[in-house]
MIDRENVO-900330 format. One record per residue (C-alpha): residue number from 0; chain; x, y, z. Coordinates in steps of 0.5 Angstrom, whole numbers, padded with zeros to 4 digits. Each point is the difference from the previous one (the first is absolute). Layout:
REM residues N
[site NUM A [X Y Z]]
...
REM end
This chain:
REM residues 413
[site 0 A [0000 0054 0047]]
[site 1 A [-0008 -0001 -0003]]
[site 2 A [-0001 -0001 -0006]]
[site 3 A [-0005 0006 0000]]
[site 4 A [0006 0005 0003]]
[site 5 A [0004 -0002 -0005]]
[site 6 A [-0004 0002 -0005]]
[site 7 A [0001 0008 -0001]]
[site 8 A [0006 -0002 0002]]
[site 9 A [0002 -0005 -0007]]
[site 10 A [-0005 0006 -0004]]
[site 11 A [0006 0005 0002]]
[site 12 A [0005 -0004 -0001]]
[site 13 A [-0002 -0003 -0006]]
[site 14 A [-0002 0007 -0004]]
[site 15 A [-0006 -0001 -0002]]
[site 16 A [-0005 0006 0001]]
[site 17 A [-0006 -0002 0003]]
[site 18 A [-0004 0000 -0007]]
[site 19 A [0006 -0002 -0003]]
[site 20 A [0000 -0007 0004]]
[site 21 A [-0008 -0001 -0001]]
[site 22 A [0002 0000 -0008]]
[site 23 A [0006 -0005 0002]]
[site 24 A [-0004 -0005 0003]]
[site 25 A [-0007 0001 -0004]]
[site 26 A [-0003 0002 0006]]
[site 27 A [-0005 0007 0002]]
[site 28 A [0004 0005 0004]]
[site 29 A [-0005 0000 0005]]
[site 30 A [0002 -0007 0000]]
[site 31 A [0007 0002 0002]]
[site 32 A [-0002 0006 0004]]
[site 33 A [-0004 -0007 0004]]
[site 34 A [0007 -0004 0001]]
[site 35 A [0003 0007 0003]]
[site 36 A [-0005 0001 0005]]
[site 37 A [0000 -0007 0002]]
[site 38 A [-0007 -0001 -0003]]
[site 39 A [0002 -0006 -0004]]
[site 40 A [0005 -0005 0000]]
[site 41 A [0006 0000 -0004]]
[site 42 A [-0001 -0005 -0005]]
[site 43 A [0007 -0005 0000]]
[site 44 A [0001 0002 -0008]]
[site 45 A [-0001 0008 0002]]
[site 46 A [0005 -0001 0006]]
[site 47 A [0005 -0004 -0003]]
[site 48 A [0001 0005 -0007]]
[site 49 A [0000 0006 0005]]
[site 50 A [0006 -0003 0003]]
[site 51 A [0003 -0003 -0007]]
[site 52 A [-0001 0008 -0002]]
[site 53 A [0004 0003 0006]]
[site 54 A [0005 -0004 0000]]
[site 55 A [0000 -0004 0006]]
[site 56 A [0000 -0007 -0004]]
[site 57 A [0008 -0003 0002]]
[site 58 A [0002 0000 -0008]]
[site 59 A [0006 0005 -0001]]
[site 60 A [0000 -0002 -0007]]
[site 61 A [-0007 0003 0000]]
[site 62 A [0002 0007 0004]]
[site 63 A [0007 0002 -0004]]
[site 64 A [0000 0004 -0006]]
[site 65 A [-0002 -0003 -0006]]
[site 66 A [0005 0000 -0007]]
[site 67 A [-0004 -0001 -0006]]
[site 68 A [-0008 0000 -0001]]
[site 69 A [-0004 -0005 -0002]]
[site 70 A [-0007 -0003 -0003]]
[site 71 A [-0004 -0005 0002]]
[site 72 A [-0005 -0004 -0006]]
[site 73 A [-0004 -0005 0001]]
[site 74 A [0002 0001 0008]]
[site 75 A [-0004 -0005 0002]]
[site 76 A [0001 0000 0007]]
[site 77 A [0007 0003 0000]]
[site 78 A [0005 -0005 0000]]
[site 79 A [0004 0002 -0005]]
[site 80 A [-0001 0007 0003]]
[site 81 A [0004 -0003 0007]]
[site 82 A [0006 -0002 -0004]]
[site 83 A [0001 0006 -0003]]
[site 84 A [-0002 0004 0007]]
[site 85 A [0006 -0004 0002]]
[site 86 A [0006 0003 -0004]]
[site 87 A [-0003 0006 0002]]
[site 88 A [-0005 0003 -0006]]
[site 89 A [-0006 0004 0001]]
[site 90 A [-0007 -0002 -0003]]
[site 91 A [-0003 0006 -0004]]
[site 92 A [-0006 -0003 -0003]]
[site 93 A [-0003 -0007 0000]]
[site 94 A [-0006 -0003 -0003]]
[site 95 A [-0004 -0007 0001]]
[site 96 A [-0008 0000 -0003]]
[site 97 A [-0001 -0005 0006]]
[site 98 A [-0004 0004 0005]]
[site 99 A [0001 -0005 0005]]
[site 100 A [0008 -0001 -0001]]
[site 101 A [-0001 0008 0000]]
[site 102 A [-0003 0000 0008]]
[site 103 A [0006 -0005 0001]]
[site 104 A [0005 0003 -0002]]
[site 105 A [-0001 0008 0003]]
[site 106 A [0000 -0004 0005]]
[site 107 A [0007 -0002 0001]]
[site 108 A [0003 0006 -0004]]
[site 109 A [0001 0007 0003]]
[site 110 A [-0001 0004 -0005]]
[site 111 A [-0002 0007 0001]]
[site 112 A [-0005 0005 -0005]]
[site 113 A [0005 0000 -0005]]
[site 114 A [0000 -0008 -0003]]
[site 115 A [-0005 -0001 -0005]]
[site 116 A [-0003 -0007 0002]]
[site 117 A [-0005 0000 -0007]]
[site 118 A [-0004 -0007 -0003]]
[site 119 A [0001 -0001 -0008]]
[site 120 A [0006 0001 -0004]]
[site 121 A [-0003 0001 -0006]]
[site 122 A [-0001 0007 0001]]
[site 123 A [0007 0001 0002]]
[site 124 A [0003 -0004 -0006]]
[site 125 A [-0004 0005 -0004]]
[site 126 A [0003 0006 0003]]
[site 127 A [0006 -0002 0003]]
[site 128 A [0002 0007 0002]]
[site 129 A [-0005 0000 0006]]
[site 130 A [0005 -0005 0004]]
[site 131 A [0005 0003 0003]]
[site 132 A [0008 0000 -0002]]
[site 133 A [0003 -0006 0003]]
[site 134 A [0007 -0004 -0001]]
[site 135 A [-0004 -0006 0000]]
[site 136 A [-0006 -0005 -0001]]
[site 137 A [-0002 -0006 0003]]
[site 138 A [-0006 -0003 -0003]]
[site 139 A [-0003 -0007 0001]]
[site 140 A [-0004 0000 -0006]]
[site 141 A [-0007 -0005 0000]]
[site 142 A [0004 -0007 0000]]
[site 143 A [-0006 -0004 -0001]]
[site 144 A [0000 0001 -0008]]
[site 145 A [0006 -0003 -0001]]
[site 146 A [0000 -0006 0007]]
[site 147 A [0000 -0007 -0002]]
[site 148 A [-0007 -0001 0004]]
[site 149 A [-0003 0007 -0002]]
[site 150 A [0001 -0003 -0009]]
[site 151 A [-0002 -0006 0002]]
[site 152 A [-0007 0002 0003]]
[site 153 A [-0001 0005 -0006]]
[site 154 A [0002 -0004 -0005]]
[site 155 A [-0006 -0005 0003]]
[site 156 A [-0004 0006 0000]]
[site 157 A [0002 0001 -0007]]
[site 158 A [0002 0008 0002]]
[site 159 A [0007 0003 -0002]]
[site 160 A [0006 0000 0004]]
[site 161 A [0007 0004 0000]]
[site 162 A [-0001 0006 -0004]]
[site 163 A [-0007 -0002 -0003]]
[site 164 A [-0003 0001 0006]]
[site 165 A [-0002 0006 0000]]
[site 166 A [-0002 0002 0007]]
[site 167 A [0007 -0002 0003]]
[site 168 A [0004 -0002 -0005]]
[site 169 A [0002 0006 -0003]]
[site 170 A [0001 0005 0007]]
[site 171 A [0008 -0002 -0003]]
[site 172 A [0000 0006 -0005]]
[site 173 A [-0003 0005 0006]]
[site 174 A [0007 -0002 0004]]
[site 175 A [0003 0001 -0008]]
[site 176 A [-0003 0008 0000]]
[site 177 A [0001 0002 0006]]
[site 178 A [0008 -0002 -0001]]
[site 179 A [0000 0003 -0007]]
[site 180 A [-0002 0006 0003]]
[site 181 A [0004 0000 0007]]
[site 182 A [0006 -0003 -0002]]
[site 183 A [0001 -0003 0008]]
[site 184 A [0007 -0001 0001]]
[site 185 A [-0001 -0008 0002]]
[site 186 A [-0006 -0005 0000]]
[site 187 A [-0002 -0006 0003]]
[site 188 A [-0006 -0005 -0003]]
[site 189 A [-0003 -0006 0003]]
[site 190 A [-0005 -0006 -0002]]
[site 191 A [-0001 -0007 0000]]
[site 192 A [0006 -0004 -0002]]
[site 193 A [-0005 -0003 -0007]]
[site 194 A [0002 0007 -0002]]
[site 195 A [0006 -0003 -0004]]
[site 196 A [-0003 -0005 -0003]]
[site 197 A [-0008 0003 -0002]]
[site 198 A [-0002 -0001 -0007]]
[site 199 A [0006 -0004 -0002]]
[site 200 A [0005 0006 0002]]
[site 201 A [-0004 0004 -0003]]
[site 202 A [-0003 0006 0005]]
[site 203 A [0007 0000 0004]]
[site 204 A [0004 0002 -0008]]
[site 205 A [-0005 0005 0000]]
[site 206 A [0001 0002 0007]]
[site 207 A [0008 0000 -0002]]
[site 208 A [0000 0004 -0006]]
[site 209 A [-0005 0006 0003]]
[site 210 A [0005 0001 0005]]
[site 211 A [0007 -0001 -0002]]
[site 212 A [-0002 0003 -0007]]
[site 213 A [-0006 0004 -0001]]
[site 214 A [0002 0003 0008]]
[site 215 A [0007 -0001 -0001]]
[site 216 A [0002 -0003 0007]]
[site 217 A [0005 -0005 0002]]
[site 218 A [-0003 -0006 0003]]
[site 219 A [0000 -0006 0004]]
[site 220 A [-0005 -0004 0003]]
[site 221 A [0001 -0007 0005]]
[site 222 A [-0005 -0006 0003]]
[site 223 A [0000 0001 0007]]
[site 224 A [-0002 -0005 0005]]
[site 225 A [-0003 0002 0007]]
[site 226 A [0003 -0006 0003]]
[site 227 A [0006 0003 0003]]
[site 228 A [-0004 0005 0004]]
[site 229 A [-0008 -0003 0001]]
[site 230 A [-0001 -0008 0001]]
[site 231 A [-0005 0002 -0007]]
[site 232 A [0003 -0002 -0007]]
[site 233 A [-0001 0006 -0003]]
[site 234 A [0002 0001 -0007]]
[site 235 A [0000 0007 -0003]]
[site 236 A [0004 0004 -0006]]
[site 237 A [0003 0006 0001]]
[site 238 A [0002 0004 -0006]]
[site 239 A [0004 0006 0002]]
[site 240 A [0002 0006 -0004]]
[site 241 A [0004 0006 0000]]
[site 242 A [0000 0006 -0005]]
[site 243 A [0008 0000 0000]]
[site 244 A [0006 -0005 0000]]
[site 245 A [0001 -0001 0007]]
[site 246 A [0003 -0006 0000]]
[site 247 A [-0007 -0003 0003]]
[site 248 A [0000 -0008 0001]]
[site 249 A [-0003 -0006 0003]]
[site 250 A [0007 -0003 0001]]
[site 251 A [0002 0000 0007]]
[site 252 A [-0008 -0001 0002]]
[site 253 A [0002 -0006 0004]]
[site 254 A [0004 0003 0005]]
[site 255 A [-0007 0005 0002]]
[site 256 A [-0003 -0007 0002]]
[site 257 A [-0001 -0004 0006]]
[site 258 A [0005 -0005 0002]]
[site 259 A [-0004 -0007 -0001]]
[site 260 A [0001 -0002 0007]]
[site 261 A [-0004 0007 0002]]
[site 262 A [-0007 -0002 -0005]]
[site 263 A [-0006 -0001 0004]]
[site 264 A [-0004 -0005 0000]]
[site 265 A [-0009 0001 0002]]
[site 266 A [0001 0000 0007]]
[site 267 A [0004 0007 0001]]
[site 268 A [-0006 0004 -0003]]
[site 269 A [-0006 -0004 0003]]
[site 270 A [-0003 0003 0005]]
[site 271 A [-0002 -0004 0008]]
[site 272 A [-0005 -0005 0000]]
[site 273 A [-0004 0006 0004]]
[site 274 A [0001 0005 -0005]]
[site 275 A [-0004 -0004 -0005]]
[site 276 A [-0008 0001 0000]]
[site 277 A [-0004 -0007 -0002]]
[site 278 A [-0003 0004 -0005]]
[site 279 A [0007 -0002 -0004]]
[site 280 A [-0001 -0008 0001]]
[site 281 A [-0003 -0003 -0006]]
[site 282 A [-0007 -0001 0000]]
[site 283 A [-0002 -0008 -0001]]
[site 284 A [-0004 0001 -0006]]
[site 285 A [0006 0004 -0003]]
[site 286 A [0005 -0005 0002]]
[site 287 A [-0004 -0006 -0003]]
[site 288 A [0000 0004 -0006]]
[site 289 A [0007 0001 0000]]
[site 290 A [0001 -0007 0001]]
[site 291 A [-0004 -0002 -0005]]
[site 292 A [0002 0005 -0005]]
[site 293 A [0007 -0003 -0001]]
[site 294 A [-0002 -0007 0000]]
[site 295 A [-0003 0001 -0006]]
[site 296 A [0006 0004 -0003]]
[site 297 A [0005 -0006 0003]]
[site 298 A [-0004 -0005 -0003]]
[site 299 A [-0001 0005 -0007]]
[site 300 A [0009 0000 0001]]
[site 301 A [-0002 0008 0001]]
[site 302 A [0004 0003 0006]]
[site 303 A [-0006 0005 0001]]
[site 304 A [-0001 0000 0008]]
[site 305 A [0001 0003 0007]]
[site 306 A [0008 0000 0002]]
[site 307 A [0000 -0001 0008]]
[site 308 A [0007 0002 0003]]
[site 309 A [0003 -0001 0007]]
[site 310 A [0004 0005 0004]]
[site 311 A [0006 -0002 -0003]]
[site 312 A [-0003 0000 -0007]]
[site 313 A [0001 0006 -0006]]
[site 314 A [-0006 0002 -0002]]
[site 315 A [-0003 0001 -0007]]
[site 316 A [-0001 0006 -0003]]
[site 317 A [-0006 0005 0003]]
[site 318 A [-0004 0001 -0004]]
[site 319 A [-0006 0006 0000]]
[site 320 A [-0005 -0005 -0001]]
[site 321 A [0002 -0002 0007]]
[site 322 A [-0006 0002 0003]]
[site 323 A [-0005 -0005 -0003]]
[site 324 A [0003 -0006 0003]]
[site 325 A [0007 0000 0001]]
[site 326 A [0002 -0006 -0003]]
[site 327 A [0007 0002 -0002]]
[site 328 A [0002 0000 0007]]
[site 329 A [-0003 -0003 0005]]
[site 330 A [0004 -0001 0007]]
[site 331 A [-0001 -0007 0004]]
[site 332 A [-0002 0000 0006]]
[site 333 A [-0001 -0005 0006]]
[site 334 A [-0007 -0005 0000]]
[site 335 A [-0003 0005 -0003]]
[site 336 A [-0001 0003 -0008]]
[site 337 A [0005 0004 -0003]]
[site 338 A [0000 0008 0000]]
[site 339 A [0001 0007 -0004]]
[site 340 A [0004 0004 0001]]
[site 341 A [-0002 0005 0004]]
[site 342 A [0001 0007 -0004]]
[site 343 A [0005 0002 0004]]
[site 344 A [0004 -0006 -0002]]
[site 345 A [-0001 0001 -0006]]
[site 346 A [0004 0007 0001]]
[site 347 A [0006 -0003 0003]]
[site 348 A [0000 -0005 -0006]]
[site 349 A [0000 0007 -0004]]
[site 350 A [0006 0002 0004]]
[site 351 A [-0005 0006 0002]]
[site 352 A [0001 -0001 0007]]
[site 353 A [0008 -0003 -0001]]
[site 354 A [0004 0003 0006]]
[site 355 A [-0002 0005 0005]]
[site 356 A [-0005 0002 -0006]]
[site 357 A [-0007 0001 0001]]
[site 358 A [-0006 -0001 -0004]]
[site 359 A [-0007 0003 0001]]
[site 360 A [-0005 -0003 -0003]]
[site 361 A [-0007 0003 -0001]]
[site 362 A [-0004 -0004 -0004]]
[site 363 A [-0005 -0005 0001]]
[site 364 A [0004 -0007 -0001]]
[site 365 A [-0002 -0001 -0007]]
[site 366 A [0002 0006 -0003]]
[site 367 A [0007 -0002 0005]]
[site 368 A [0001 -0006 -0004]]
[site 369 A [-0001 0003 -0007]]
[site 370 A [0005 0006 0002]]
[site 371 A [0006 -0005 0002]]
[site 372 A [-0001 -0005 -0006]]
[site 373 A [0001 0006 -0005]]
[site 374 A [0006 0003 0004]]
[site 375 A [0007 0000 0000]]
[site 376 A [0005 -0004 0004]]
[site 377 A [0003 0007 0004]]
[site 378 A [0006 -0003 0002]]
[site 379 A [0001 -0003 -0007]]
[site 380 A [-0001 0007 -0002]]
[site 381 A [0005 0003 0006]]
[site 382 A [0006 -0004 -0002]]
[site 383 A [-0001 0003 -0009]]
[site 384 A [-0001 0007 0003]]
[site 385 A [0006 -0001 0004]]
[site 386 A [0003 -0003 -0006]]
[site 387 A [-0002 0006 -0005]]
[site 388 A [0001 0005 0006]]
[site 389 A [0008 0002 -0003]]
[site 390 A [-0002 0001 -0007]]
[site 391 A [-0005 0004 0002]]
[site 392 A [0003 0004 0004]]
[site 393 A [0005 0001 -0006]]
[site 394 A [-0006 0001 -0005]]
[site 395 A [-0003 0006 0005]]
[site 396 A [0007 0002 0001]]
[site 397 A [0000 0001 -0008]]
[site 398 A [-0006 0002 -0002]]
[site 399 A [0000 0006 -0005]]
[site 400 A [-0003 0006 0001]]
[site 401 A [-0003 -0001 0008]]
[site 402 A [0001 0001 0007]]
[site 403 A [0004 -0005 0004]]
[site 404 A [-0006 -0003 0004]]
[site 405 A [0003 0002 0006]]
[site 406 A [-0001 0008 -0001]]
[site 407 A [-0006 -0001 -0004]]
[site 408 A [-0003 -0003 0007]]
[site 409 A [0002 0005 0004]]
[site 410 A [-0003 0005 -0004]]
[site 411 A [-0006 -0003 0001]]
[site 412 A [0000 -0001 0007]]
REM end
């Protein structure tokens, strides 16, 4: 079937009204009257949504009913949002300031004129009353106040970190509001592992004491490596939540992770040597800097450089400044310079494309690479949800004075 057949096809199936899709794609509706008629070619994004919205996507994860709704702070990319996809919640509100990570993310998920995809927090902290009724929040709170190379630079710099800094740091307390106000049945927070140990302990006795005592939550938090399931060393916290007792630990966690025999190594997500456009070699100058750069660390007994890994290799962890040199992981090759990875590389690394999972990236490489540095490991955040998803099921089951989730979806349609 050609694309341009398809298309009124896909637009029927997927719901969307004409003007409704327009607004969807942020796009004209004589634009979308274009696709229609043929006048125009369908963009890969535009076509690829249409079908993740009309259900023709092999996931039926994705097609069954969901029990519980969900919200998505600080979305990113979603990351967090496909774990908990996957154990069948419903995503009801999201919001993410990047308008990059924006465009990536209405890409990749099917939701209708109903989801809210709204930019600053802020507001929403003010009034929590404008975010709809859900059983639980995700939130990926700004980690680079509270990273170890996010404190070293702005010390260097002179400027404040942690809760200090009052561009990122704070956000915490917007999650702390909407929590107050709503009083999910369960939560799960994620940051970089530094979080623990930032301000001699500090920052997290506080993160503690507002969740357990101010909100009075029972809580349980846990470093995850993504080892087991991406050749990346990856280490996260996880701080898990939930309004009642309902037995919630991160005791039995093991068994939800790989069997070491089954951990990959670099080259099960490289992609073929065609596959790979020369744009991705480091340029002479560029490796020369490199090399000369960790000479004068070596020399100084610093361990500031590059670090080149083979197929065999695990990599570092992938940062969002990537896109400017790619220094922290570069892949050999033969008789020539090393390399990027290329950002669909960097998706597999991610776990974004993990299985018979697809990504769509519609963004230029750099914003691709700043994207995947700030995410979420999704098969890390699949294997908690799948470790939480009895306790919320019992959580939701119990929640006082609501709807079981099941009557309240067929409801609204």
């Amino acid at each position: 079937m050609k694309q341009i057949e398809a298309f009124p096809e896909l637009l029927a199936l997927s719901g969307f009204s004409k003007r409704e899709a327009a607004q969807y794609f942020g796009v004209s509706l004589r634009t979308i009257q274009r696709y229609e008629s043929g006048e125009t070619r369908v963009p890969a994004m535009v076509h690829r949504g249409l079908k993740l919205r009309a259900g023709q996507k092999s996931n039926p994860q994705q097609r069954r009913r969901p029990t519980f709704r969900f919200i998505d702070l600080f979305a990113g990319i979603g990351g967090l949002r496909l774990g908990f996809e996957a154990i069948g919640g419903k995503c009801v509100f999201t919001s993410e300031w990047d308008k990059y990570s924006n465009q990536t993310y209405r890409a990749n998920f099917s939701d209708g004129p109903g989801h809210r995809l709204v930019g600053d927090i802020r507001p929403f902290g003010e009034d929590p009353s404008l975010i709809p009724e859900h059983d639980v929040l995700l939130a990926g709170f700004p980690c680079q106040p509270f990273s170890l190379a996010g404190v070293s630079k702005k010390n260097a710099l002179g400027r404040p970190h942690g809760f200090d800094c009052d561009t990122q740091g704070t956000l915490f307390f917007e999650i702390e509001r909407i929590i107050a106000h709503h009083r999910p049945a369960a939560f799960l927070l994620e940051n970089v592992k530094n979080l623990e140990r930032h301000d001699k302990g500090r920052t997290f006795a506080v993160i503690k004491e507002t969740l357990e005592q101010k909100l009075g939550y029972n809580i349980e938090w846990r470093v995850i490596s993504s080892h087991p399931w991406v050749p990346q060393k990856r280490e996260r916290i996880f701080i898990v939540g939930f309004r009642e007792d309902v037995g919630f630990s991160f005791e039995g966690f093991e068994k939800r992770i790989p069997p070491e025999s089954e951990w990959p190594v670099l080259g099960d997500i490289l992609q073929t040597h065609n596959e790979v456009g020369q744009k991705y070699t480091l340029t002479e100058h560029l490796w020369k800097y490199l090399q000369d750069y960790r000479a004068k660390h070596e020399k100084a007994g610093h361990g500031f450089g590059y670090s080149l890994f083979d197929e065999s290799g695990v990599t570092r962890t992938l940062s969002a400044r990537y896109y400017k040199d790619g220094s922290e992981i570069l892949v050999k090759q033969q008789r020539t310079r090393p390399r990027r990875l290329t950002p669909r590389e960097c998706a597999r690394l991610m776990g974004f494309e993990y299985g018979d999972r697809e990504w769509s990236i519609p963004v230029s490489d750099t914003q691709a690479y700043k994207q995947f540095g700030n995410a979420v490991v999704v098969p890390v955040v699949e294997a908690i949800a799948q470790h939480m998803a009895p306790c919320i099921r019992k959580s939701v089951r119990a929640a006082p004075g609501r709807k079981p989730q099941l009557e309240l979806f067929a409801a609204s349609g």
